[in-house]
MITORLO-348843 format. One line per field, with one value per residue: x, y, z of N, C-alpha, C in turn; residue number from 1; residue in one letter. Coordinates in nm, 4 decimals, always signed. Example, Ala and Ser with C-alpha at 12.3 -4.5 7.8 and 13.67 -1.06 7.14 Angstrom:
BEGIN
n.X c(+1.3190 | +1.2850)
n.Y c(-0.5690 | -0.2250)
n.Z c(+0.7800 | +0.7080)
ca.X c(+1.2300 | +1.3670)
ca.Y c(-0.4500 | -0.1060)
ca.Z c(+0.7800 | +0.7140)
c.X c(+1.3200 | +1.2900)
c.Y c(-0.3300 | +0.0030)
c.Z c(+0.7800 | +0.7870)
kese c(1 | 2)
mido c(A | S)
***
This chain:
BEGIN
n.X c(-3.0528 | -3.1968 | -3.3032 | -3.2326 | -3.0765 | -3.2256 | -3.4548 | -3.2056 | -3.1213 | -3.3744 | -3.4574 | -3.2052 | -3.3219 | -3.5813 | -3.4979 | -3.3314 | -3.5458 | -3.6929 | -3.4923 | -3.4977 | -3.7544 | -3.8036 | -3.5580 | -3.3390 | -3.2196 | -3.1834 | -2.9638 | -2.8703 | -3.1525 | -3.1864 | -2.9309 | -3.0309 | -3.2514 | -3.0969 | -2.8796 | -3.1998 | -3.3254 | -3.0805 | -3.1166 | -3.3851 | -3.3024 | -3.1010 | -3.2733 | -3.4145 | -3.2451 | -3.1171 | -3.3379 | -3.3556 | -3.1031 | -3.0378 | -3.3111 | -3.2062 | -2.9438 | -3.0807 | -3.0935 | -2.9342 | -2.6096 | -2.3723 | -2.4154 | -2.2971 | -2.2866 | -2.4013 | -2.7849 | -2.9710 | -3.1659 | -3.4349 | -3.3194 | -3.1946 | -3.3968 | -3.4793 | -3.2650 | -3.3204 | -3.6308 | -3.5265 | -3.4435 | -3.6002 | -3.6958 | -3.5403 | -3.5479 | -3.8169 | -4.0338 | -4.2744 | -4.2445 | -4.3559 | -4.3166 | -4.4567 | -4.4924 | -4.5558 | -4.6209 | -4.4396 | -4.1087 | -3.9760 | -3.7472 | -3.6983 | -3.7132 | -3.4148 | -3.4719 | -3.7252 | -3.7354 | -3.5214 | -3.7323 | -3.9623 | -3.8171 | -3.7513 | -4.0182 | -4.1454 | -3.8819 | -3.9550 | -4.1897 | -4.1925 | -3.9987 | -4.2099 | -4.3797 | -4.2125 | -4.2295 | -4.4747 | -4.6396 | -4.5209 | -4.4285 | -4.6338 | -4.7842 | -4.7091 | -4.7209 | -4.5647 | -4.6174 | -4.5519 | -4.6568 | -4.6401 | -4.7279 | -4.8921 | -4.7755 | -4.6699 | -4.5685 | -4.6836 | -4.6694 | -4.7813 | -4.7533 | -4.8611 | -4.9809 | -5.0939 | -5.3379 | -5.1834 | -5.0574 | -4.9492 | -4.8643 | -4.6819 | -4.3005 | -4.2535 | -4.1208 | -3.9898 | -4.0643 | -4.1080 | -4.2446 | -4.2560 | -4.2097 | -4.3968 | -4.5285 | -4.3503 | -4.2587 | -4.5053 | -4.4540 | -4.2368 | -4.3078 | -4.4956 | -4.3431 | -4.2744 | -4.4538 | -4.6158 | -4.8893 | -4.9862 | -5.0757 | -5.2361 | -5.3259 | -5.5146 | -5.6768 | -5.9949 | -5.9418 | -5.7718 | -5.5252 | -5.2990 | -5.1857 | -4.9907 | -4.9867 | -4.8628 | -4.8130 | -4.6865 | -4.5381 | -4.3689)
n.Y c(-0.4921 | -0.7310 | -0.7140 | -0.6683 | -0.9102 | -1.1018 | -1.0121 | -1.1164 | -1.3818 | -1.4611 | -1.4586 | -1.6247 | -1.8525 | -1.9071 | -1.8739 | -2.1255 | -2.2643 | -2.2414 | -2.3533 | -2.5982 | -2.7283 | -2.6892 | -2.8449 | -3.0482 | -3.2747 | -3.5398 | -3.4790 | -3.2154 | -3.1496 | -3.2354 | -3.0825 | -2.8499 | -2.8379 | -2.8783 | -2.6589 | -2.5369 | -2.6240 | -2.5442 | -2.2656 | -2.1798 | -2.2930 | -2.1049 | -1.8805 | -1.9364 | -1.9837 | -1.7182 | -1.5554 | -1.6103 | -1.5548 | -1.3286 | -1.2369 | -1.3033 | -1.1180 | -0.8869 | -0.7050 | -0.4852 | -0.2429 | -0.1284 | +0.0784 | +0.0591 | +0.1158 | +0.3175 | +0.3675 | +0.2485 | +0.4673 | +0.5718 | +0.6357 | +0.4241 | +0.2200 | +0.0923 | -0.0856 | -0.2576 | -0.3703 | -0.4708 | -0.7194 | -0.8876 | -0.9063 | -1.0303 | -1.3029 | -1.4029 | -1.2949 | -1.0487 | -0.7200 | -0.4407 | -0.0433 | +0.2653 | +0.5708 | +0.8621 | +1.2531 | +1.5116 | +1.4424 | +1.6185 | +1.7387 | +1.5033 | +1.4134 | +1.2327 | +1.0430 | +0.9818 | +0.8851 | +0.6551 | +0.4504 | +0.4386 | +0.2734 | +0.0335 | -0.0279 | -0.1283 | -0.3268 | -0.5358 | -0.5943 | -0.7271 | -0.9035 | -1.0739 | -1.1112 | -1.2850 | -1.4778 | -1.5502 | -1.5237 | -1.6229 | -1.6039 | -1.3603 | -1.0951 | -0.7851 | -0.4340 | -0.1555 | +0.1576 | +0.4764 | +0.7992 | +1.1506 | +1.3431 | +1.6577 | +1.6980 | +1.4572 | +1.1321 | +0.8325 | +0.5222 | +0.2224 | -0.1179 | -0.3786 | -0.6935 | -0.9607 | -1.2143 | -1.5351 | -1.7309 | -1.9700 | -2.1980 | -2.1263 | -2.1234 | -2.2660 | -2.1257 | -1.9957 | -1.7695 | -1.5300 | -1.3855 | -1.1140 | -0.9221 | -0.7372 | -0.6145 | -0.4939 | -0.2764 | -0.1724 | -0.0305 | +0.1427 | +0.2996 | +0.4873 | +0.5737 | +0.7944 | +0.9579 | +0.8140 | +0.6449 | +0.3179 | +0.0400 | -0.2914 | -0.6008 | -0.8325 | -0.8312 | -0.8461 | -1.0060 | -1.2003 | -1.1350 | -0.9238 | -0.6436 | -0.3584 | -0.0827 | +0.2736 | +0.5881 | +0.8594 | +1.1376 | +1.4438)
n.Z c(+0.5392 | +0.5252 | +0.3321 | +0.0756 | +0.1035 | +0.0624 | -0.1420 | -0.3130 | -0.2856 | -0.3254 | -0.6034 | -0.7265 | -0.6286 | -0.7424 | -1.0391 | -1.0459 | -0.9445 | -1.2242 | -1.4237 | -1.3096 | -1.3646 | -1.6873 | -1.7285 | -1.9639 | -1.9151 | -1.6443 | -1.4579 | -1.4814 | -1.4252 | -1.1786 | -1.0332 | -1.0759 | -0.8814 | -0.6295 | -0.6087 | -0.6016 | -0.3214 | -0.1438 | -0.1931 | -0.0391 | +0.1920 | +0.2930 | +0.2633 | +0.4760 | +0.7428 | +0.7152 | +0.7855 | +1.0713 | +1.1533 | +1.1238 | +1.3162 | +1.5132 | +1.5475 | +1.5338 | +1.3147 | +1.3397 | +1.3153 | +1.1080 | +0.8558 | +0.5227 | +0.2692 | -0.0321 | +0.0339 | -0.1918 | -0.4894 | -0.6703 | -0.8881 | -0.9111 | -0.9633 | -1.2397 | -1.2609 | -1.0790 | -1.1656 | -1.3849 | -1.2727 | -1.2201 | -1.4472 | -1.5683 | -1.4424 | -1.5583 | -1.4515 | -1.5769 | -1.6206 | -1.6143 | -1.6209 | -1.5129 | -1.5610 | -1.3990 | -1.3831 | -1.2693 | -1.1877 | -0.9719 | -0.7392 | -0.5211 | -0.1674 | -0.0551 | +0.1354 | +0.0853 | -0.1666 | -0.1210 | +0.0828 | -0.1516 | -0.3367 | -0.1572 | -0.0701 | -0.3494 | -0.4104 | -0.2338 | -0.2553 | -0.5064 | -0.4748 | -0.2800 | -0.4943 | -0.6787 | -0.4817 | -0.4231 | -0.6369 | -0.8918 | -1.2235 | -1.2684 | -1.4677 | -1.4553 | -1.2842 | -1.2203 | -1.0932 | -1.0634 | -0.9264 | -0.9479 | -0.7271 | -0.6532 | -0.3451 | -0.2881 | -0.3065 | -0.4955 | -0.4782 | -0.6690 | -0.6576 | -0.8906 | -0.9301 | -1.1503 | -1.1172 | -1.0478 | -1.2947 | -1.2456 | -1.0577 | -0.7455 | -0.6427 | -0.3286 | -0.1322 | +0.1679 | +0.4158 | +0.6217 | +0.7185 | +0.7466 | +0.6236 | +0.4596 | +0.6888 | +0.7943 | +0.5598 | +0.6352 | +0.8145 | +0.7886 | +0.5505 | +0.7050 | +0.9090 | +0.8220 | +0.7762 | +0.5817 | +0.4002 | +0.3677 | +0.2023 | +0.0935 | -0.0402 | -0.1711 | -0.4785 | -0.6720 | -0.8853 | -0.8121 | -0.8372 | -0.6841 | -0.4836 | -0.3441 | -0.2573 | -0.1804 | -0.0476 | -0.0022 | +0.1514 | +0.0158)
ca.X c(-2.9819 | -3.3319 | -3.4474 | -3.1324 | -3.0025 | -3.4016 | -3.4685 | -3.1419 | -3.1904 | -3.5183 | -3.4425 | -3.1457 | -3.4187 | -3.6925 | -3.4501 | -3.2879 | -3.6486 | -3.7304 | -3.4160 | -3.5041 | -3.8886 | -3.7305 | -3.4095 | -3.3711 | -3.1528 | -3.2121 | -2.8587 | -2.9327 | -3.2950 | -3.1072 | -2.8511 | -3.1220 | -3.3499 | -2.9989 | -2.9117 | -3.3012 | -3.3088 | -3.0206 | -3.1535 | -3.4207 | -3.2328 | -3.0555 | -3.3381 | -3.4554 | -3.1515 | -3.0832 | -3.4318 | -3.3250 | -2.9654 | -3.1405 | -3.3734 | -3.0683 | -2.9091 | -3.2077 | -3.0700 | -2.8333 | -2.4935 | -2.2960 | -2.4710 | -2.1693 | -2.3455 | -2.5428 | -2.9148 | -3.0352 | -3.2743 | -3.5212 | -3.2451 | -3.1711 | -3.5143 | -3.4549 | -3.1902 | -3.4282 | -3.7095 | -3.4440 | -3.3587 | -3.7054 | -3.7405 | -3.4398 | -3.5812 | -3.9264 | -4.1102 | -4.2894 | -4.2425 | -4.3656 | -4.2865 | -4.5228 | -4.4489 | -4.6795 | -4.6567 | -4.2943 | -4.1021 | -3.9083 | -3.6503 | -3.7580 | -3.5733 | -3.3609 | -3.5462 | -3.8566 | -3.6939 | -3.5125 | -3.8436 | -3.9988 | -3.7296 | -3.7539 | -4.1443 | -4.0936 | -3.8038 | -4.0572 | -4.3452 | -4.1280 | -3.9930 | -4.3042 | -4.4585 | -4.0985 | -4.2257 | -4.6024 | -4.7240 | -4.4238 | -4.4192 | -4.7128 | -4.7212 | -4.6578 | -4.7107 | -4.5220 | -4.6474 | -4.5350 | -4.7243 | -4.5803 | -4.8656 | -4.8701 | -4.7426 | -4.6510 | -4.5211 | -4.8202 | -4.6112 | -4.8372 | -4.7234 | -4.9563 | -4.9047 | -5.2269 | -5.3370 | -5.0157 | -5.0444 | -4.9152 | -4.8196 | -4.5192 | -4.2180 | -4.3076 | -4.0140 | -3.9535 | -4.1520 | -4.0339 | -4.4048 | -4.2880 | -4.1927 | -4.5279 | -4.5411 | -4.2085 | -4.2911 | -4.5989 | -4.3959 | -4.1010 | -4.3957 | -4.5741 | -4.2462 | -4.2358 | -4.5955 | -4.7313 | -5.0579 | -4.9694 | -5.2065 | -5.2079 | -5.4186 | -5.5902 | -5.7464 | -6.0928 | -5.9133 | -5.6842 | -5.3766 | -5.2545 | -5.1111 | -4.9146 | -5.0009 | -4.8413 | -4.8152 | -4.5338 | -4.5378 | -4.2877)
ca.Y c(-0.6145 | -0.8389 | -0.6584 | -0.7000 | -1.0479 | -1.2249 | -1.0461 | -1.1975 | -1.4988 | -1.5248 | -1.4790 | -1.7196 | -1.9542 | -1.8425 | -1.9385 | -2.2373 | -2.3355 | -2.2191 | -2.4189 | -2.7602 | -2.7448 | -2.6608 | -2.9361 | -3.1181 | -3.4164 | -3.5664 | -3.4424 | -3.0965 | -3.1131 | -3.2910 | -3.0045 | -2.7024 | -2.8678 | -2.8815 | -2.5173 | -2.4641 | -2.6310 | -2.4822 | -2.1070 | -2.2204 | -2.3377 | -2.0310 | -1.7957 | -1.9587 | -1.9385 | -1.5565 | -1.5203 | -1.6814 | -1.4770 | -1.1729 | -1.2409 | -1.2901 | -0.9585 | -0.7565 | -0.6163 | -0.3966 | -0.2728 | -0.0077 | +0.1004 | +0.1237 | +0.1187 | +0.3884 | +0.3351 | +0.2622 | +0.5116 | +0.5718 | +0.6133 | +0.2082 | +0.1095 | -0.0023 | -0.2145 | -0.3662 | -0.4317 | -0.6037 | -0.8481 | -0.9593 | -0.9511 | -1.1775 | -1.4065 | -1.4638 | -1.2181 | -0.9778 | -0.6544 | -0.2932 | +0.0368 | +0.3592 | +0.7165 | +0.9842 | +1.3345 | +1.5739 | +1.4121 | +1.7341 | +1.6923 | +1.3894 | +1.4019 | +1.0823 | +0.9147 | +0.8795 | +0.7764 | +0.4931 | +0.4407 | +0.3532 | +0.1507 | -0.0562 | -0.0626 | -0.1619 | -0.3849 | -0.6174 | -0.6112 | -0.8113 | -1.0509 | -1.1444 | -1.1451 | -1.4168 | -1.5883 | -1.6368 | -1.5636 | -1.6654 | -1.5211 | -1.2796 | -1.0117 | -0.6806 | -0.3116 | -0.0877 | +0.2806 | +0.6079 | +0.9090 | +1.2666 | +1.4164 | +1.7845 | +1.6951 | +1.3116 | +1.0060 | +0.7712 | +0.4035 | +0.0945 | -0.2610 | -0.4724 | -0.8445 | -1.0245 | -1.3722 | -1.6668 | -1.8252 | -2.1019 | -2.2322 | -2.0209 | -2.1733 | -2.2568 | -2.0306 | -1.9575 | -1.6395 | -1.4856 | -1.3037 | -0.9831 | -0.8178 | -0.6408 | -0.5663 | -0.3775 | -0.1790 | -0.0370 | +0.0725 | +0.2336 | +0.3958 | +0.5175 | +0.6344 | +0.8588 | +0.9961 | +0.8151 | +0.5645 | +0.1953 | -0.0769 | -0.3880 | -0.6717 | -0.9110 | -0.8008 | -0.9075 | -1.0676 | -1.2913 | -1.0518 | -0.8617 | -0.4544 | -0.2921 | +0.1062 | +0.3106 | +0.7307 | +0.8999 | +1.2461 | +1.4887)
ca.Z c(+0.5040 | +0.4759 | +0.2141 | -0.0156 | +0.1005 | +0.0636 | -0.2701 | -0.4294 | -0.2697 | -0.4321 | -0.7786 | -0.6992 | -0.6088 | -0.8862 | -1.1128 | -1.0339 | -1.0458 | -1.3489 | -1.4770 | -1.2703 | -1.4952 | -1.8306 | -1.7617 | -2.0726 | -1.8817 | -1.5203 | -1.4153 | -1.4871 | -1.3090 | -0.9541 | -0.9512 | -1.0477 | -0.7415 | -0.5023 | -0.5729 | -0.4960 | -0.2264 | -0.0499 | -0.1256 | +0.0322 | +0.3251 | +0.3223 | +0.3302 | +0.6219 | +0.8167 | +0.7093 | +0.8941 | +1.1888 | +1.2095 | +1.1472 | +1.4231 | +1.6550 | +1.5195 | +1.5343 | +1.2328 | +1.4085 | +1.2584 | +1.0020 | +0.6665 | +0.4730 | +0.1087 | -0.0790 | -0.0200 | -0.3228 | -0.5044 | -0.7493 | -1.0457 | -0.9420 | -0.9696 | -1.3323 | -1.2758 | -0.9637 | -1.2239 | -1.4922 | -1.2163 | -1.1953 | -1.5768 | -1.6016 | -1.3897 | -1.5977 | -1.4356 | -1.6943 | -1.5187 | -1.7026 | -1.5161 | -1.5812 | -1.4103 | -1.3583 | -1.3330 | -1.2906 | -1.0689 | -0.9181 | -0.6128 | -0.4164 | -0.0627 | -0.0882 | +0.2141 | +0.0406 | -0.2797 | -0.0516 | +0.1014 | -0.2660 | -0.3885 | -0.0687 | -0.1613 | -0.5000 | -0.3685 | -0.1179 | -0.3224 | -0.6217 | -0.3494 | -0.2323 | -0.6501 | -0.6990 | -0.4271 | -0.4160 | -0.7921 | -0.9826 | -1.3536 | -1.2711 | -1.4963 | -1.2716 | -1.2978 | -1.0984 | -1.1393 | -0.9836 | -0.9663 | -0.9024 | -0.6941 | -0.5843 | -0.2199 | -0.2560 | -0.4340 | -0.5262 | -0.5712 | -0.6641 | -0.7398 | -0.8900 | -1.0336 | -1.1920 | -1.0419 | -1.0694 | -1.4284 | -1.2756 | -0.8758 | -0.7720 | -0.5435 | -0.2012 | -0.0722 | +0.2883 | +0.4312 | +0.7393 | +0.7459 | +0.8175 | +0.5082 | +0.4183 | +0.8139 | +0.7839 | +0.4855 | +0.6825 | +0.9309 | +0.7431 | +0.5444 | +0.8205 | +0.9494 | +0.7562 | +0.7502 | +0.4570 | +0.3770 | +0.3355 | +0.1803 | +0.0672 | -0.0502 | -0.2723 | -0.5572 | -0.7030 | -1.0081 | -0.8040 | -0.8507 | -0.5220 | -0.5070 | -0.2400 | -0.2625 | -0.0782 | -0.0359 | +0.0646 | +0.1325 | -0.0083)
c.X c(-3.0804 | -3.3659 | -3.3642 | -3.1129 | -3.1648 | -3.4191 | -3.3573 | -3.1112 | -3.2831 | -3.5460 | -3.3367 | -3.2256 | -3.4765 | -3.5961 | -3.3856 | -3.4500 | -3.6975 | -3.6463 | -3.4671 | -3.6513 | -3.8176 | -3.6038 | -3.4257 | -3.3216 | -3.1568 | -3.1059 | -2.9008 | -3.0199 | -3.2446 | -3.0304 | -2.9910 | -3.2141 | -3.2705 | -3.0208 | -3.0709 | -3.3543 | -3.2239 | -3.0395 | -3.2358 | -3.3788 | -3.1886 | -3.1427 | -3.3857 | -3.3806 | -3.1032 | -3.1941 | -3.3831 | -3.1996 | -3.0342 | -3.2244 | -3.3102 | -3.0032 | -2.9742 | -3.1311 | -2.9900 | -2.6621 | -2.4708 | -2.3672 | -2.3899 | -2.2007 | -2.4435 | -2.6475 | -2.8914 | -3.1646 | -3.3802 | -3.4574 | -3.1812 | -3.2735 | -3.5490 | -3.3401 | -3.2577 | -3.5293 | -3.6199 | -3.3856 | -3.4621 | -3.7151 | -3.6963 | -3.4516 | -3.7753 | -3.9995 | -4.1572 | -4.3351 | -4.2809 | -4.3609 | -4.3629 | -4.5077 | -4.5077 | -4.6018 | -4.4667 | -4.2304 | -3.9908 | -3.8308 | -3.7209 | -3.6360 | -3.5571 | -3.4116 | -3.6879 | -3.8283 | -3.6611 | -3.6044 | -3.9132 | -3.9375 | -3.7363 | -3.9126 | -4.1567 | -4.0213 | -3.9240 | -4.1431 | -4.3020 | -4.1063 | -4.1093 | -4.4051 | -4.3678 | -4.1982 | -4.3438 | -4.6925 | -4.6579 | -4.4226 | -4.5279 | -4.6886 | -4.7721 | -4.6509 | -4.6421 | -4.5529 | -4.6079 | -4.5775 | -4.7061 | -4.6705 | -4.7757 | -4.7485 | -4.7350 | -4.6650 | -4.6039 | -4.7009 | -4.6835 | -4.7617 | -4.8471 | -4.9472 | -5.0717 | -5.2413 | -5.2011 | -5.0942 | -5.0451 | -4.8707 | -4.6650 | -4.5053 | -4.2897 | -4.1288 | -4.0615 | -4.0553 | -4.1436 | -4.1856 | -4.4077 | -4.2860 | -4.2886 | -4.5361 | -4.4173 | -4.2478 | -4.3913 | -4.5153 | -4.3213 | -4.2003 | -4.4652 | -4.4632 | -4.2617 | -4.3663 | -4.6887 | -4.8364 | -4.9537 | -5.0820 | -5.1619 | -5.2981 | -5.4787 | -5.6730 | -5.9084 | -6.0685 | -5.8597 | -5.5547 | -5.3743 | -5.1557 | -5.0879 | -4.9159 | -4.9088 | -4.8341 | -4.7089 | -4.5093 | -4.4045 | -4.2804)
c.Y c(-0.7218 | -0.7994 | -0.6609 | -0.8553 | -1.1306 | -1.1643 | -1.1037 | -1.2663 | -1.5657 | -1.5351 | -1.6118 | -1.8723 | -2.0005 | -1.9451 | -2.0952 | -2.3622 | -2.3724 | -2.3607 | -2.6073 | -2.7901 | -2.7645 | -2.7545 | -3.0092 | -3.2885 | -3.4068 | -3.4390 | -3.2905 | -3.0435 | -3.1237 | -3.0885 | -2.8515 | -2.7422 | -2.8509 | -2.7122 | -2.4533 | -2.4614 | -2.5917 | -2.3188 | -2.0899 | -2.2312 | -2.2141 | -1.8557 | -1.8219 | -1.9499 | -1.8161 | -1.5397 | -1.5212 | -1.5882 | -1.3317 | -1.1243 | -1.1855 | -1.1439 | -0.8395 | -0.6251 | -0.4611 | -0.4060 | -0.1511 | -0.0526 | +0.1203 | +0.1427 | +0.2654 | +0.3432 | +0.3917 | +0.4112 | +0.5083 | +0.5587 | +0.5174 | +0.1215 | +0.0229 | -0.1424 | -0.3274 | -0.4510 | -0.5152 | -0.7094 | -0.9518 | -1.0163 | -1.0640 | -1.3128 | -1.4653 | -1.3804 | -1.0754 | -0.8482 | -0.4821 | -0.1653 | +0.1875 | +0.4992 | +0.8571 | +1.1473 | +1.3915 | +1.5441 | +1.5211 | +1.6815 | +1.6301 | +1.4126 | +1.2324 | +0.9802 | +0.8469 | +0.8455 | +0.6475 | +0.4083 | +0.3458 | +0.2532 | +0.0443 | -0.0763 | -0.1749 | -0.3323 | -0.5268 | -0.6763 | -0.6840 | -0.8953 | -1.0991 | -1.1685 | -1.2902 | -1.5418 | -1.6715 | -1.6277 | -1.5787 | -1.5750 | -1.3815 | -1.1582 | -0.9069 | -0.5474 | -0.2527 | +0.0728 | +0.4099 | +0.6962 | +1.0000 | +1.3326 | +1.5499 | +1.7729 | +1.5472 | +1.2547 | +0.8823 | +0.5879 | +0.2989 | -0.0186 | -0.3357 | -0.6180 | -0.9025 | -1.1569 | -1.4117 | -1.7344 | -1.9471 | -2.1163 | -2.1841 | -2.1660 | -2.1823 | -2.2094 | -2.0148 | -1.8060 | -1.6121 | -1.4249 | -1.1516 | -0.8298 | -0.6908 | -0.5370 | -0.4214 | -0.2545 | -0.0488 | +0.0689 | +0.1463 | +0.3468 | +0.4748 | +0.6269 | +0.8013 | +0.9771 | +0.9598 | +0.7026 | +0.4123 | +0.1185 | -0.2026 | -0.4974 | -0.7577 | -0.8794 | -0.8741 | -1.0756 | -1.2003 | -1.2519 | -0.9960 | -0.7071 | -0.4225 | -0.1876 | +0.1818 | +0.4602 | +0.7971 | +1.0273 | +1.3383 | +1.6174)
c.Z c(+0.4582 | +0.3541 | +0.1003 | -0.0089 | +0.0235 | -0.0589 | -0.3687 | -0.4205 | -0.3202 | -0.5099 | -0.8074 | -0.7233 | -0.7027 | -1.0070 | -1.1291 | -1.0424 | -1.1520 | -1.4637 | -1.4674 | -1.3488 | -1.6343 | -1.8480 | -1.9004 | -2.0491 | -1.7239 | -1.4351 | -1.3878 | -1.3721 | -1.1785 | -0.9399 | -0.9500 | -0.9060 | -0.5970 | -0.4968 | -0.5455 | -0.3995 | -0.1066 | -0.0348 | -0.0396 | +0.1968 | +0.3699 | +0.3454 | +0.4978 | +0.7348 | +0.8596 | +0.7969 | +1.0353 | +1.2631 | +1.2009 | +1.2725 | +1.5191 | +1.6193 | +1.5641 | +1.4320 | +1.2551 | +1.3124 | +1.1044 | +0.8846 | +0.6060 | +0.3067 | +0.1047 | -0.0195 | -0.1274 | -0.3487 | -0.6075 | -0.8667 | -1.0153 | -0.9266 | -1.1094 | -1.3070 | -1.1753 | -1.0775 | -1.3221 | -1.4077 | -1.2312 | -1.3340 | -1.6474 | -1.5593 | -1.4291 | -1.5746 | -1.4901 | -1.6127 | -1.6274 | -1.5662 | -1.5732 | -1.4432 | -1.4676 | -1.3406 | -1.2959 | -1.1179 | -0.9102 | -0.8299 | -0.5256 | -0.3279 | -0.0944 | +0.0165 | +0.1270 | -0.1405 | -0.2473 | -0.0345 | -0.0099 | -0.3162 | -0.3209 | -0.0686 | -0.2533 | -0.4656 | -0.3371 | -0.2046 | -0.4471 | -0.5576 | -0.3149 | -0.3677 | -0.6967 | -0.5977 | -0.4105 | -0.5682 | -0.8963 | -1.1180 | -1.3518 | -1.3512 | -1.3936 | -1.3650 | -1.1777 | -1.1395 | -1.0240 | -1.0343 | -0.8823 | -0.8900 | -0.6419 | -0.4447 | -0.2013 | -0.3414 | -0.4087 | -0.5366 | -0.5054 | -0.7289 | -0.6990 | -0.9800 | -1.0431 | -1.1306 | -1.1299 | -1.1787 | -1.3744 | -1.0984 | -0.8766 | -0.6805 | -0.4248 | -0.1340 | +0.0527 | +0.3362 | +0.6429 | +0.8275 | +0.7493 | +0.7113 | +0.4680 | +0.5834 | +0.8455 | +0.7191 | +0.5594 | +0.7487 | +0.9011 | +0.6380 | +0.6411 | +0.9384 | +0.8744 | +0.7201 | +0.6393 | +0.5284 | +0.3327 | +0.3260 | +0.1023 | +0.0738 | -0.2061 | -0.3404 | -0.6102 | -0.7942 | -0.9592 | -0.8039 | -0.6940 | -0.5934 | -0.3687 | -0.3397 | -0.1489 | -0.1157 | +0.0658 | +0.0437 | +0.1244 | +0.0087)
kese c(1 | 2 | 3 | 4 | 5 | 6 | 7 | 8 | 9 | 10 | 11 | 12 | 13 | 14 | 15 | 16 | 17 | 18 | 19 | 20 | 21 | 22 | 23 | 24 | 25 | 26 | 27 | 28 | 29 | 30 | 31 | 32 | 33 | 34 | 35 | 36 | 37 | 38 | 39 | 40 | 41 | 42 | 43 | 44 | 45 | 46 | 47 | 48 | 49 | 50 | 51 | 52 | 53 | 54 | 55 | 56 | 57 | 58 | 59 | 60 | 61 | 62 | 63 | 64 | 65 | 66 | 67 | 68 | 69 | 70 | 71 | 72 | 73 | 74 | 75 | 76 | 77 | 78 | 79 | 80 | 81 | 82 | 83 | 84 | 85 | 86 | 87 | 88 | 89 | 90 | 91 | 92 | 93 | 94 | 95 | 96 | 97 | 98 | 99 | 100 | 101 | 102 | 103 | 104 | 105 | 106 | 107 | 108 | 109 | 110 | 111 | 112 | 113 | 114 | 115 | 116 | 117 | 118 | 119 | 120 | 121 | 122 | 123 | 124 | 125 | 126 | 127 | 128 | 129 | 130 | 131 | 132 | 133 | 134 | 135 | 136 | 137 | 138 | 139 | 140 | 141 | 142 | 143 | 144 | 145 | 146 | 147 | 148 | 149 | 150 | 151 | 152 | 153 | 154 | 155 | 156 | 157 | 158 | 159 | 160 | 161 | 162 | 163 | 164 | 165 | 166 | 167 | 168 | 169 | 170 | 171 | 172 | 173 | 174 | 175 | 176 | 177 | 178 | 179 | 180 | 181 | 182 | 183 | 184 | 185 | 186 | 187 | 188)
mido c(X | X | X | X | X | X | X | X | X | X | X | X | X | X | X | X | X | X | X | X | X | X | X | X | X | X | X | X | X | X | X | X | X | X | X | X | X | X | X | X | X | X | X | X | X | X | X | X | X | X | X | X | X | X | X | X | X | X | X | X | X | X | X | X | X | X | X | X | X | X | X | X | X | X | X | X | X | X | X | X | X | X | X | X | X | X | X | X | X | X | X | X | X | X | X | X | X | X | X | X | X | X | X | X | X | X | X | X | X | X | X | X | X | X | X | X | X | X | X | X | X | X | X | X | X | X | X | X | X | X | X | X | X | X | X | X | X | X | X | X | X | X | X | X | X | X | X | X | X | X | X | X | X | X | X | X | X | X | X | X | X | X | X | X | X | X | X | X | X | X | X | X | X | X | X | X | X | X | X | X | X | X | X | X | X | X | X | X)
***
């Protein structure tokens, strides 16, 4: 439920920023700053109920998988963020956990590119190894000062663990350049 509600919250956000810069009349700018101030508000709250939940409660949706990771990257694209997608190697019958798995990868690692390096451009690459699915996201230093959006902290912390679940490699970190990549390995 975090990992859906907070990334389309954050494009929500993203944008309404984007809009309140680019206003052409005051009016305009006030309301793009309200609606970004209340996603805002409302990520921070979803944290908070979440907390209290402990995320407990009926899956009644598909997980998503790997054949809805385009429409994931055109959300980002729509929202400014210059997103290219490159894939490696034959990708044969993936069990559908560690397709979920990636997508929820993938997923995180755009939410947290919306929220701390704004337009960054962004690779996302999968690579169909012998015995495991290779998926890096990588975004180049922030062009420009992202949103100061809400941050729960735990997101990256999660991922390890639902990787790790699973027997793969999780990484993550700051690049030389100023950009940042979440790797991860996911054995199939």
């Amino acid at each position: 439920m975090h990992d859906v509600v907070t990334h389309r919250v954050s494009l929500m956000v993203l944008r309404a920023g984007a809009l309140e810069i680019n206003a052409t009349d005051e009016k305009t700018a006030a309301e793009a700053e309200l609606i970004r101030a209340t996603g805002k508000d409302a990520l921070t709250e979803l944290r908070a109920v979440l907390g209290v939940l402990g995320e407990e409660g009926g899956d009644y949706h598909p997980r998503p998988t790997l054949a809805d990771l385009d429409g994931l990257l055109e959300q980002s694209r729509s929202a400014g963020v210059p997103v290219e997608r490159h894939e490696e190697g034959d990708p044969g019958a993936l069990p559908v956990m560690v397709q979920h798995t990636a997508y929820r990868v993938v997923q995180e690692a755009l939410t947290n590119i919306h929220k701390h390096a704004g337009r960054a451009a962004t690779q996302v690459v999968l690579r169909h190894l012998p015995a495991a699915l290779q998926v890096d996201v990588r975004n180049a230093a922030p062009p420009d000062p992202a949103l100061d959006l809400p941050s729960g902290g735990s997101g990256l912390l999660g991922l390890r663990e639902r990787v790790e679940l699973l027997g793969g490699e999780f990484t993550a970190g700051t690049e030389p350049d100023g950009g940042f990549v979440v790797s991860v390995r996911l054995p199939t």
